[in-house]
N, C-alpha and C positions, 0 to 999 in steps of 0.2 A: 722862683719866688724870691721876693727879696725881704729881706730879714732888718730889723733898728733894735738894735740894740742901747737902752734909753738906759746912762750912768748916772742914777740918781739915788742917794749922794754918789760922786763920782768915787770917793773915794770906799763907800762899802755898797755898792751897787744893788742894791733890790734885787732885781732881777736874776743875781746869783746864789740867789737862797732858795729860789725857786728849778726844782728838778726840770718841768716841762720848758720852761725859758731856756737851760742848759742844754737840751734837747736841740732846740733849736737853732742855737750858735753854731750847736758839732755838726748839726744837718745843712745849716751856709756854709761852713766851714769847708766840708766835707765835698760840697757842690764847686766851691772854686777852687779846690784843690784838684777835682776830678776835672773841672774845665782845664786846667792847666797843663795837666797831666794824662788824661785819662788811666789815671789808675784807680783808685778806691773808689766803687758805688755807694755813696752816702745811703744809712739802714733805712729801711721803709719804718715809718713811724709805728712804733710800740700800738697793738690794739688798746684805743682808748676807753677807758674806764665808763661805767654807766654814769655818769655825773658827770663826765666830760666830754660823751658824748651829746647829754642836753644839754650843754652851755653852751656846745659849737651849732647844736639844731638854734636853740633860742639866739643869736646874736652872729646869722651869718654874713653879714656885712660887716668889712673892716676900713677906718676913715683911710683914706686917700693920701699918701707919704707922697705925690707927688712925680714926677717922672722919675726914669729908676738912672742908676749912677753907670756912668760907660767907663772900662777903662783899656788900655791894650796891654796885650800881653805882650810881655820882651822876649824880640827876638822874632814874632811869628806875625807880625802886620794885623794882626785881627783885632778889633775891638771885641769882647766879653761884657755878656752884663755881670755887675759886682752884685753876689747876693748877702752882704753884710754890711751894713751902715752903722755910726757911733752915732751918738745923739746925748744931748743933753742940755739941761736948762740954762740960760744966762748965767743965773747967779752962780752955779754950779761950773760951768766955763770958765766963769771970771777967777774963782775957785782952784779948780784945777789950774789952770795959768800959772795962777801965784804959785803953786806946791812946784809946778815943771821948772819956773825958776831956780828956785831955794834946791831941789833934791830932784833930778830927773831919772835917775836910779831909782833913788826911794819909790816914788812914784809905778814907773814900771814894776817892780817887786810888791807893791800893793798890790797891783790890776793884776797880778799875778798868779797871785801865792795864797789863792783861795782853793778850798777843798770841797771839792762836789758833794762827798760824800755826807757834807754840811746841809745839802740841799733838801727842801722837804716840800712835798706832792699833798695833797686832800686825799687821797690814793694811794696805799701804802704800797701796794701791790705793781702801780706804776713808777713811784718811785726806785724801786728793785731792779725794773727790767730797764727802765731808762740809764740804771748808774751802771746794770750790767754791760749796757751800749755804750758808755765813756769808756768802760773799762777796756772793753773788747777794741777800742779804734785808737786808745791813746797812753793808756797806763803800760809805762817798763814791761817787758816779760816776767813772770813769778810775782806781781803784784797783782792781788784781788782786792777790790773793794767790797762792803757791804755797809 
């Protein structure tokens, strides 16, 4: 599957306030890491909540991103499909641009230095098990979230 990840504004993203969107990055994430590697099986998606199970019945078509992105892995001749794409609006481009100018640190330490544990679900009960799955695939050892 391939995953857009849409930074708007780029500089406090939507999308990373939102648990089920984080979900999603770690499960691309996790997918071309395992092409890479074949180490880690990215988690089978959290059972979804009764609410989020009728929003996916009511609106199972998703619009068309177009063909997916190829890239090769180094070293092994083979092209992969990329399951994570950046996206973002013109103005917000042009935006960013400027900021990567002036502070390109700054910048990456924005896109950064966001805390999941910030993130919040319609579904408290998903939000839990989802931030238990960041925690489980990427948080230091001895570090728990809740």
């Amino acid at each position: 599957g391939q995953v857009v990840v849409v930074l708007d504004p780029w500089d406090h993203p939507v999308c990373l306030t939102r648990v089920w969107c984080l979900f999603e990055i770690m499960h691309a994430h996790l997918m071309m890491r395992a092409g890479q590697s074949h180490g880690d099986a990215p988690p089978s998606p959290p059972s979804l909540s009764r609410e989020d199970s009728q929003l996916a019945r009511s609106n199972p078509s998703s619009p068309s991103l177009g063909g997916p992105s190829w890239k090769r892995n180094r070293g092994s001749g083979q092209s992969t499909q990329r399951a994570l794409h950046l996206a973002m609006p013109s103005a917000e481009r042009e935006r960013f641009q400027r900021a990567i100018q002036r502070d390109r640190k700054g910048v990456l330490r924005l896109l950064t230095a966001f805390d999941a544990r910030q993130a919040q679900a319609s579904v408290e009960a998903d939000r839990k098990l989802i931030l238990e799955l960041i925690v489980s695939r990427f948080a230091p050892s001895g570090l728990t979230g809740s």
